[in-house]
C-alpha positions as MATLAB code, in Angstrom:
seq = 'XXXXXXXXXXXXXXXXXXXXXXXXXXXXXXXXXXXXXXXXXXXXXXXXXXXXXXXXXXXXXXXXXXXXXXXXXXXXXXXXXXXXXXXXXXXXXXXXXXXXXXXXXXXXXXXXXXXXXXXXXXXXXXXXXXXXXXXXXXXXXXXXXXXXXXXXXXXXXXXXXXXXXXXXXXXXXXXXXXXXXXXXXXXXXXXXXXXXXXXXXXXXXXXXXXXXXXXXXXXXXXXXXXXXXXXXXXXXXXXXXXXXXXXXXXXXXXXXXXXXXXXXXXXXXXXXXXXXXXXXXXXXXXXXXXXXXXXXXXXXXXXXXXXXXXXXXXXXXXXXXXXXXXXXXXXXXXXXXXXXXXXXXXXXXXXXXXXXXXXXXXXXXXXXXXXXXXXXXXXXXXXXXXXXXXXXXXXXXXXXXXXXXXXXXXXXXXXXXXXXXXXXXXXXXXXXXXXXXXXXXXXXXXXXXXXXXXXXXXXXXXXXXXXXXXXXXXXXXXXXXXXXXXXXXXXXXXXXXXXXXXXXXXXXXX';
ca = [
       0.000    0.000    0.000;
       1.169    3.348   -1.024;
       1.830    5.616    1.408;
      -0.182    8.772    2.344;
       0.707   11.652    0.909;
       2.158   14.614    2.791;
      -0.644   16.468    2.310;
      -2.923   14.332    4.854;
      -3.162   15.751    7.842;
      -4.111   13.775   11.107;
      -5.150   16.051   14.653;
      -3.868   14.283   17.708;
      -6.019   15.083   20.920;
      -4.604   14.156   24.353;
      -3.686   16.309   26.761;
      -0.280   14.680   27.624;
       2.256   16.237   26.111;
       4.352   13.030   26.147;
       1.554   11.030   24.532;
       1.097   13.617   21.580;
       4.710   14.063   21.276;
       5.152   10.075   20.807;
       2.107    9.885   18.441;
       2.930   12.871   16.232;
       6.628   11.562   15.717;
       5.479    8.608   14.837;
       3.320    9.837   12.193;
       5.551   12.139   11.095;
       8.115    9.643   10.092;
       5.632    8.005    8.369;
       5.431   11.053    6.163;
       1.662   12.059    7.606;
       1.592   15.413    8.313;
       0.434   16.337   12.253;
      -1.668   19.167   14.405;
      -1.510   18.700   17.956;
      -4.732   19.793   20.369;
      -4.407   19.530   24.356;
      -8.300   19.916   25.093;
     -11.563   19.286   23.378;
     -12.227   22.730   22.706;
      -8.848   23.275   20.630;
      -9.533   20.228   18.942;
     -12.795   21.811   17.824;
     -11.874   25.026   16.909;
      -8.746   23.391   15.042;
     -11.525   21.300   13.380;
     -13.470   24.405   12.439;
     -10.366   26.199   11.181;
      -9.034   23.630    8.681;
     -10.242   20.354    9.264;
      -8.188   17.283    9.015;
      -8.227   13.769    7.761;
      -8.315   11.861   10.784;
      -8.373   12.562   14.603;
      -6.779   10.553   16.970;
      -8.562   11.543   20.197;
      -8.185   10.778   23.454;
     -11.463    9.477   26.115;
      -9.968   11.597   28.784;
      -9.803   15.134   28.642;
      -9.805   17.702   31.056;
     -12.683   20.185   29.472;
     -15.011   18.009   28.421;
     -15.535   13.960   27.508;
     -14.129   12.808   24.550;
     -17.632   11.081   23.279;
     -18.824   15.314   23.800;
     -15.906   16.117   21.377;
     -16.945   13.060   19.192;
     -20.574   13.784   18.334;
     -19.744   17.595   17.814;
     -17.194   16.205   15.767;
     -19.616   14.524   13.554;
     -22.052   17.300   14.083;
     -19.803   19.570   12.164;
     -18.668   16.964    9.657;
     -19.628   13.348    9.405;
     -16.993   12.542    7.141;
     -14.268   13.403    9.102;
     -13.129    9.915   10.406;
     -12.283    9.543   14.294;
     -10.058    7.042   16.345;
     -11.030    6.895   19.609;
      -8.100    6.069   22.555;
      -9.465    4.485   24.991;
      -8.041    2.945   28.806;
      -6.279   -0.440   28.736;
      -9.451   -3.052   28.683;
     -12.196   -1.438   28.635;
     -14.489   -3.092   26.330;
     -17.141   -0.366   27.313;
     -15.172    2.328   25.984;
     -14.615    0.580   23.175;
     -17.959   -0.660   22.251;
     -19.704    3.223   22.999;
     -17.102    4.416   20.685;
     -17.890    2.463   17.507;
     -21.651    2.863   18.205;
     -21.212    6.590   18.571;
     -19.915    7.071   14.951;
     -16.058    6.572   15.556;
     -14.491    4.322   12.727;
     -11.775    2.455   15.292;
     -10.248    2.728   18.761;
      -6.709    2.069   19.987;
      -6.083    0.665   23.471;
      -3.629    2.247   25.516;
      -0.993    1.362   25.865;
      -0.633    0.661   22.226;
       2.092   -0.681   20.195;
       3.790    1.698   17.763;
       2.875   -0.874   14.614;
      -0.480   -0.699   15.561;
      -0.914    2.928   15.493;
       0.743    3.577   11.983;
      -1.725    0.250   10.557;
      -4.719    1.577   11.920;
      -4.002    5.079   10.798;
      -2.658    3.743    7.055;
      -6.025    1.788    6.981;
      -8.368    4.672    8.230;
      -6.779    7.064    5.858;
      -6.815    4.071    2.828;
     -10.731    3.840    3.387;
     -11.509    7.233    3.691;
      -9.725    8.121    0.625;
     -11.753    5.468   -1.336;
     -14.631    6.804    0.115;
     -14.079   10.166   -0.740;
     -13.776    9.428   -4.449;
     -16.536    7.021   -4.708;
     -18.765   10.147   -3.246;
     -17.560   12.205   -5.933;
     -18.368    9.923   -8.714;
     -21.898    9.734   -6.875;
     -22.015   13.347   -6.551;
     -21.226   14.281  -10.182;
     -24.089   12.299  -11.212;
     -26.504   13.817   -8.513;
     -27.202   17.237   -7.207;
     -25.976   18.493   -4.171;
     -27.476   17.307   -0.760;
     -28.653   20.419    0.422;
     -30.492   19.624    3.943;
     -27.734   17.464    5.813;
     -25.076   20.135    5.307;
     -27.557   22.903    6.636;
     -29.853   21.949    8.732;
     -27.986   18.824   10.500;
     -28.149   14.789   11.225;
     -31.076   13.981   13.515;
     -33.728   11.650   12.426;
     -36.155   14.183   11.980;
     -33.736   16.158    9.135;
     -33.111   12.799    7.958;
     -36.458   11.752    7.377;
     -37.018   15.306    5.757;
     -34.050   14.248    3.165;
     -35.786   10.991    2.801;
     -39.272   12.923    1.694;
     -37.205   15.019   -0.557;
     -35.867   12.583   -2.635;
     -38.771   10.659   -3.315;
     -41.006   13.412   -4.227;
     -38.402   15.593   -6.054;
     -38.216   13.158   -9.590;
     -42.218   13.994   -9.683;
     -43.695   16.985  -10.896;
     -45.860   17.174   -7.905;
     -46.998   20.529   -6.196;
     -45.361   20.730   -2.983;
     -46.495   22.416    0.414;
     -44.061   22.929    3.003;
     -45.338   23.842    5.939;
     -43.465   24.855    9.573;
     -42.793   27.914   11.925;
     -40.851   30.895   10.724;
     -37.299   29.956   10.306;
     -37.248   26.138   10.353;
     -35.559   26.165    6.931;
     -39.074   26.075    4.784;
     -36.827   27.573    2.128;
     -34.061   25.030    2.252;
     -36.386   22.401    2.003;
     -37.689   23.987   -1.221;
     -34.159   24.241   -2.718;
     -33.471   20.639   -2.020;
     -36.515   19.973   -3.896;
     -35.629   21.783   -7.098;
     -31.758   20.417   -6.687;
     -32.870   17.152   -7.007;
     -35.190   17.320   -9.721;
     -34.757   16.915  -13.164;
     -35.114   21.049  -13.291;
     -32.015   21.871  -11.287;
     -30.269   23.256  -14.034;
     -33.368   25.347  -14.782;
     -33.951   28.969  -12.668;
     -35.470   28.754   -9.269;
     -37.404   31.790   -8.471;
     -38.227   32.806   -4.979;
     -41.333   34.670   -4.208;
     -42.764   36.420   -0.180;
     -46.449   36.883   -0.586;
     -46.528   38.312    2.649;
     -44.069   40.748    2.447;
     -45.854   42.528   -1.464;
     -48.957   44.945   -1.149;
     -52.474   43.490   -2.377;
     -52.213   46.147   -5.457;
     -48.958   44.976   -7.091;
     -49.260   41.283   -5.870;
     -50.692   40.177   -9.629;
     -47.910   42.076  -11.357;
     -45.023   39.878   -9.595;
     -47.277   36.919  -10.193;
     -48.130   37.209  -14.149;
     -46.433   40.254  -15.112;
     -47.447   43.310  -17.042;
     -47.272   45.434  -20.626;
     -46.331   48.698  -20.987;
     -48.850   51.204  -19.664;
     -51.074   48.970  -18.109;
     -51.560   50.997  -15.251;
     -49.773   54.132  -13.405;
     -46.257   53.182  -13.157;
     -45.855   50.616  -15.622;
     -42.668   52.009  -17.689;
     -41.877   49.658  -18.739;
     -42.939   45.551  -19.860;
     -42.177   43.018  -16.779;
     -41.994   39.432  -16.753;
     -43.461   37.949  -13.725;
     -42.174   35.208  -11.297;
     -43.704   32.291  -13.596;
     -42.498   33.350  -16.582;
     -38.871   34.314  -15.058;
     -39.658   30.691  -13.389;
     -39.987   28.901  -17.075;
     -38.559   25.222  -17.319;
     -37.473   25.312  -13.337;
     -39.030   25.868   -9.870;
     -41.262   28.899   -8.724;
     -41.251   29.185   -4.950;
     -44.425   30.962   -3.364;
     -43.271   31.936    0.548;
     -46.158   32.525    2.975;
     -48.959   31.231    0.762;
     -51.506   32.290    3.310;
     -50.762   35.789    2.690;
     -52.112   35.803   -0.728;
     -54.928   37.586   -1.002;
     -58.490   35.801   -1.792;
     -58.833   37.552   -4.972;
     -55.666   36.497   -6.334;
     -55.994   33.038   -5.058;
     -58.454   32.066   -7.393;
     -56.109   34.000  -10.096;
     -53.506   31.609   -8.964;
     -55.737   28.295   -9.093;
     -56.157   29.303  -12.969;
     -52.768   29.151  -13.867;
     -51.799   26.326  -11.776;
     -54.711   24.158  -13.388;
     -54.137   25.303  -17.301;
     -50.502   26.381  -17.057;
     -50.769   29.830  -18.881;
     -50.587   33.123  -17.665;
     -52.004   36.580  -18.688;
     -49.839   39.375  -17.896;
     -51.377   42.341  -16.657;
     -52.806   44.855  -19.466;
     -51.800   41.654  -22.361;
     -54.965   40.509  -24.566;
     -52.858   36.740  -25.302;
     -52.199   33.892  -22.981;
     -48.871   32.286  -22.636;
     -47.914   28.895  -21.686;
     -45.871   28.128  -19.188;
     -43.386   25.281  -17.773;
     -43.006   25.274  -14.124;
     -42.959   23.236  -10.718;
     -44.653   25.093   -7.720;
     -43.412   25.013   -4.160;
     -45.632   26.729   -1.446;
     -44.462   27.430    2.256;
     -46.773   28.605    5.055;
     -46.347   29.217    8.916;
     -50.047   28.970    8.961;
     -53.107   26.613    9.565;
     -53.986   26.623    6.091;
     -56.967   23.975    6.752;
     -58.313   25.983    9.625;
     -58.191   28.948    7.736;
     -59.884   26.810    4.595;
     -62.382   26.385    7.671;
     -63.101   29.924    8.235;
     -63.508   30.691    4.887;
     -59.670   33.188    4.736;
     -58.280   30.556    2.208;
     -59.802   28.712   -0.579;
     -59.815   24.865   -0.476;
     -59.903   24.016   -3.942;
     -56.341   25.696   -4.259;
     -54.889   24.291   -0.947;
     -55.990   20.914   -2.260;
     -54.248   21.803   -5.460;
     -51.105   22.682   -3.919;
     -50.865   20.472   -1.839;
     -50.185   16.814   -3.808;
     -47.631   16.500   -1.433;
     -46.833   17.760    2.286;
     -43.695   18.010    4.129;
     -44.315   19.318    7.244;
     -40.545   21.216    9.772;
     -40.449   20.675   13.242;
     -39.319   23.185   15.385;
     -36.136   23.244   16.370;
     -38.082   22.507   20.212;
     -38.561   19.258   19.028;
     -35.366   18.690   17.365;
     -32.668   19.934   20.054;
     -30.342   17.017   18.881;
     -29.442   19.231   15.675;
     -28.344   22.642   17.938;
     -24.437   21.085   18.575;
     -24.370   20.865   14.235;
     -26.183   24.259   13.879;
     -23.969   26.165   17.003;
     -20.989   24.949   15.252;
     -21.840   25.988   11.874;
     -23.203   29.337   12.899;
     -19.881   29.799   14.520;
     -17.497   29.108   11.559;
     -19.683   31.287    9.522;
     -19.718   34.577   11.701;
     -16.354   34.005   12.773;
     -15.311   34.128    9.266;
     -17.288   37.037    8.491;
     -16.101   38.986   11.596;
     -12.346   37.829   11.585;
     -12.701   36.100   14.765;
     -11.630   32.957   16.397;
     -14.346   32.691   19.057;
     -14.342   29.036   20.177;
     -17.894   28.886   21.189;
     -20.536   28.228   24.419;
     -18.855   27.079   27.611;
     -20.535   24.824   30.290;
     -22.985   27.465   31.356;
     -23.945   29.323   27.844;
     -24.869   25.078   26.703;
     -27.066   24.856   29.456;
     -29.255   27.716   28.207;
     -28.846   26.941   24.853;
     -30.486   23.448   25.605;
     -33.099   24.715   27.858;
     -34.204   27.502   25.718;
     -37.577   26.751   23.440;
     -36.362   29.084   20.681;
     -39.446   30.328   19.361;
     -37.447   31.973   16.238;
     -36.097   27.998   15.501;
     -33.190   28.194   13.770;
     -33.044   31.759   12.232;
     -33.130   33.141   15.934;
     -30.005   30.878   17.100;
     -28.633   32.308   14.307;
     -28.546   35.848   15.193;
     -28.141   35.133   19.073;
     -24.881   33.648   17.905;
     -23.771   36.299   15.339;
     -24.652   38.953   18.189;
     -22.593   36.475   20.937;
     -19.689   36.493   18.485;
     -19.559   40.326   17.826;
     -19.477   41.031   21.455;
     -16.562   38.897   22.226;
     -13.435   41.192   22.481;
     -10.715   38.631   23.174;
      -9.960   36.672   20.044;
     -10.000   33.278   21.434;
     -13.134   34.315   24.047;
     -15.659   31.555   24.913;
     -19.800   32.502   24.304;
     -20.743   32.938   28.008;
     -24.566   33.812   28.976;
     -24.215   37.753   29.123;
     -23.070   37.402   25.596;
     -26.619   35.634   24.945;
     -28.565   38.312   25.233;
     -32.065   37.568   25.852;
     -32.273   33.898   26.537;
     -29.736   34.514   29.649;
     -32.509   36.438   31.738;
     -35.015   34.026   33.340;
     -37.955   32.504   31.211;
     -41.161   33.141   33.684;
     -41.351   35.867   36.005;
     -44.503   37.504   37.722;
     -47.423   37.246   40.095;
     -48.599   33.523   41.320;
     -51.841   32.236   39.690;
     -54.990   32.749   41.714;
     -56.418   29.480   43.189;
     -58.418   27.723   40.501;
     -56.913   29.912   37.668;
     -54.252   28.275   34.856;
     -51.664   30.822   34.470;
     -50.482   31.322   30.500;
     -46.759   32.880   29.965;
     -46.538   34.665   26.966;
     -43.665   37.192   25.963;
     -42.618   39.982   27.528;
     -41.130   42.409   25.396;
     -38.629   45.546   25.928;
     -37.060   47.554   23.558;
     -33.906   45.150   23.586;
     -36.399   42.799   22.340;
     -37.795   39.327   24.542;
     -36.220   39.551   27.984;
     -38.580   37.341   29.970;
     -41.851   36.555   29.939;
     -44.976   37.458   32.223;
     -48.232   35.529   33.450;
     -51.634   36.284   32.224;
     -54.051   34.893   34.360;
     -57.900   35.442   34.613;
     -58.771   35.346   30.901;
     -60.954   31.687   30.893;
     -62.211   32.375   34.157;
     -63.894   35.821   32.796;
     -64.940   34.279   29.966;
     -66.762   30.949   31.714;
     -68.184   33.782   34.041;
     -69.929   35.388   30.470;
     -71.026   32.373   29.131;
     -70.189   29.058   31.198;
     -71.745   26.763   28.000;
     -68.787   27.441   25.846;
     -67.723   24.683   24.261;
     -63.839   24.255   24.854;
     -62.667   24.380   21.267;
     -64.552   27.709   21.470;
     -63.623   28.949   25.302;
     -59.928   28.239   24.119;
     -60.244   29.911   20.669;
     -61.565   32.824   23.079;
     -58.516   33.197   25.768;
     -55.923   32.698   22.661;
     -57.299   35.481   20.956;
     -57.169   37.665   24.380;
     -53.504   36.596   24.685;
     -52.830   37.671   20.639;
     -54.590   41.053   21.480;
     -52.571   41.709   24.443;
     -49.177   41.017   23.157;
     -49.942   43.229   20.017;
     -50.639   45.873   22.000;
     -47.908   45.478   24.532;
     -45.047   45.116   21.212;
     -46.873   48.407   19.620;
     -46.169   50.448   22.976;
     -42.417   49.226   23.017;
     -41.687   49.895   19.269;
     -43.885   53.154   19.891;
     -46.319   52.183   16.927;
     -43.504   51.267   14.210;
     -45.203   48.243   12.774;
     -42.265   47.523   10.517;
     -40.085   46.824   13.901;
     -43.259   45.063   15.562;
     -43.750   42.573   13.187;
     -40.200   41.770   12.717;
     -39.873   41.554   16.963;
     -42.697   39.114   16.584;
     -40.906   37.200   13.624;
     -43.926   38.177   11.166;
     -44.098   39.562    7.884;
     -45.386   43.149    7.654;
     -48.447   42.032    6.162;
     -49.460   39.428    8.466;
     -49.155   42.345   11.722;
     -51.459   44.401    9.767;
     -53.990   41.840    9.533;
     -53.906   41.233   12.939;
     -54.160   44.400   14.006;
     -57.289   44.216   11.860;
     -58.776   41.087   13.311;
     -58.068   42.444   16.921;
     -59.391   46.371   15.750;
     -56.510   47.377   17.033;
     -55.294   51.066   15.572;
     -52.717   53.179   16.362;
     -54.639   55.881   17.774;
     -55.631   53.239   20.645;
     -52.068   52.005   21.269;
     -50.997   56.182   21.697;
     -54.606   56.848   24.172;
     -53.509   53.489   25.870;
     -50.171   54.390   26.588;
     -50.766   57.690   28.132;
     -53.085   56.231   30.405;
     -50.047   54.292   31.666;
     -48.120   57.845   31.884;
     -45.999   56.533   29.224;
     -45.698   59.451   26.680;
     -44.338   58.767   22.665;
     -42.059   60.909   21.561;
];
């Protein structure tokens, strides 16, 4: 067998300086080039920095376990191949290592031969792998989801949804909370069609007003109404032979939904002030954060098109209910805004993981995102661990206020300043004023009832802080602009009110 090139590189973890210094030599004269790490969080920042072939790392180290440093390892890069050293004899060790993703172990103490045929053999088999996943890779598109998103069953089973709806021409709806990755899904969908090469085109029905809505649909001529300079091509026809994406589907307005049901059904479109149809190729992809059924139920949505687009469902949980993904997603949010920012923060210690695990993170993904990049900016020192002040909101406590009355079922909702959620209050009373008015409510109705109160009341509350700027509102409430209007519509809530409420609580805007 040929030996390695020069150009391998191989990370020994231990912090012994006599056992790295023996392994590294060892390599060395073997022509296998070596990085030495003394803790688990230098082997993971050397990781992030440049990452190697193979890491020979130790069980016992002094900052954290060495199965931690393995599945955040694997979290940031499955294919980087691990051998685990592990205490004379114990099987345990041994077993847990394999199990946990590792591709061998080495039992101390170890015999120099061994150590230069396991690490010849590792290297030989990654190295075939690696080129057998090109070949595979320049026959297939990119895998878009386990790169971004992470490894847990749930993105897994998300990848496996993908694939096998992706060769079809079916309409797609994906549906989750804002920032799950709705998008990302959607690209992984066109990537691994047979339209990839073909344009994807993007599209936020929430965030375009009612009156131009049709014209970044279909298009329009040439003085078809005030403002029209010039001929536009719309989203379908710039979407022609590929994949048009419609974001926040329940946004679109009713009149326009039916618009849309047209072209989906006969594949033509009529641009805007044009007497001819033209045909058009395309795939849709919708994405909603809402109910779309219950709002087919209350007559905001039309059923006919829901059924339409949705052939096929894929539905995001939250990153609540995926927490096994947040060691991938930390780390890559980490190598990104420390490249962006210049930095070489090395990430949470002990205390920030706690709260980064006990955290719901309402905002999913998108909001770790920014609590990071905002962690990362505020670390001076250019090594610096993430500790909790640096987290911002999440570091104050999560429920706060007066007890519940007896007999009452207290409801936390948020709490909001002007630096944004800082903890979050109790609202009690609500169901117990309402069986007062009317004890024969039904429960579906009673509850419908109290969560409306609740909406109400944290509309009003984010109004006062952001002193009536809706554009800040909505986006401290993760919404689109047009979504906060129509709730302030539903609840009859104006500005005017929000101003007369807030001087009645003394609280002047200026």
């Amino acid at each position: 067998m040929a030996s390695p090139q020069t150009t391998t590189r191989v990370l020994v973890v231990d912090d012994l300086v006599d056992a790295r210094w023996v392994l590294t030599n060892l390599l060395r004269i073997e022509g296998i080039a070596c990085v030495e790490a003394a803790s688990g969080e230098a082997a993971l920042h050397s990781i992030r920095q440049n990452p190697p072939d193979l890491v020979l790392l130790d069980v016992g180290l002094p900052d954290m376990d060495g199965f931690e440093v393995l599945a955040r390892i694997k979290a940031h890069d499955k294919a980087i191949a691990v051998v685990m050293i592990t205490a004379n004899g114990n099987t345990l060790d041994a077993v847990r290592a394999i199990r946990n993703g590792a591709f061998d172990y080495l039992a101390k103490p170890f015999h120099n031969q061994d150590v230069v045929l396991t690490v010849r053999h590792v290297l030989a088999e990654t190295e075939a792998r690696r080129q057998v996943r090109q070949i595979r890779d320049a026959s297939a598109a990119p895998d878009l989801l386990m790169t971004k998103m992470g490894h847990s069953a749930a993105v897994q089973d998300i990848q496996t949804e993908v694939e096998r709806v992706a060769a079809t021409n079916f309409s797609v709806l994906v549906m989750g909370e804002s920032g799950t990755g709705k998008e990302l899904v959607t690209q992984a969908i066109h990537a691994r069609s047979q339209r990839a090469g073909k344009p994807f085109v993007a599209l936020d029905c929430g965030s375009i007003p009612d009156n131009l809505i049709e014209s970044e649909l279909f298009g329009h001529e040439k003085g078809s109404f005030t403002g029209a300079h010039q001929a536009k091509a719309g989203a379908f026809e710039m979407a022609a032979g590929g994949t048009i994406f419609l974001d926040e589907i329940g946004n679109l307005p009713l009149a326009m939904q039916g618009k849309l049901l047209r072209v989906l059904e006969t594949r033509r479109i009529h641009r805007i002030g044009s007497t001819k149809e033209t045909a058009v190729d395309f795939r849709v992809v919708a994405a909603t954060n809402a109910n779309l059924l219950e709002m087919v139920e209350k007559q905001s949505f039309r059923g006919d098109l829901y059924h339409r687009l949705a052939e096929y469902t894929i539905s995001i949980p939250s990153l609540q209910d995926r927490k096994e993904d947040l060691v991938f997603l930390v780390d890559r949010f980490l190598a990104q805004t420390n490249a962006e920012l210049g930095k070489q923060v090395r990430g949470p210690n002990a205390a920030a993981w706690e709260l980064i695990q006990a955290y719901a993170w309402p905002g999913n993904a998108r909001e770790l995102r920014n609590q990071l990049r905002r962690a990362v900016l505020m670390c001076d020192e250019p090594n610096a661990m993430i500790t909790p002040k640096y987290l911002g909101m999440i570091s104050g406590p999560q429920v706060s206020g007066p007890p519940a009355r007896p007999g009452e079922v207290p409801i936390a909702i948020p709490c909001w300043s002007e630096a944004g959620v800082s903890t979050a209050c109790l609202l009690c009373g609500s169901a117990n004023e309402l069986l007062k008015a009317g004890s024969d409510l039904p429960l579906k109705e009673l509850t419908a009832r109290v969560v409306s109160q609740i909406e109400r009341s944290v509309l009003l509350k984010v109004l006062e802080v952001t002193q009536c700027n809706k554009a800040q509102a909505a986006r401290m409430l993760h919404i689109d602009y047009k979504t906060l209007h129509k709730k302030l519509k539903e609840h009859s809530i104006a500005s005017n009110q929000t101003l007369k409420k807030q001087r009645a609580l003394g609280d002047e805007v200026r």
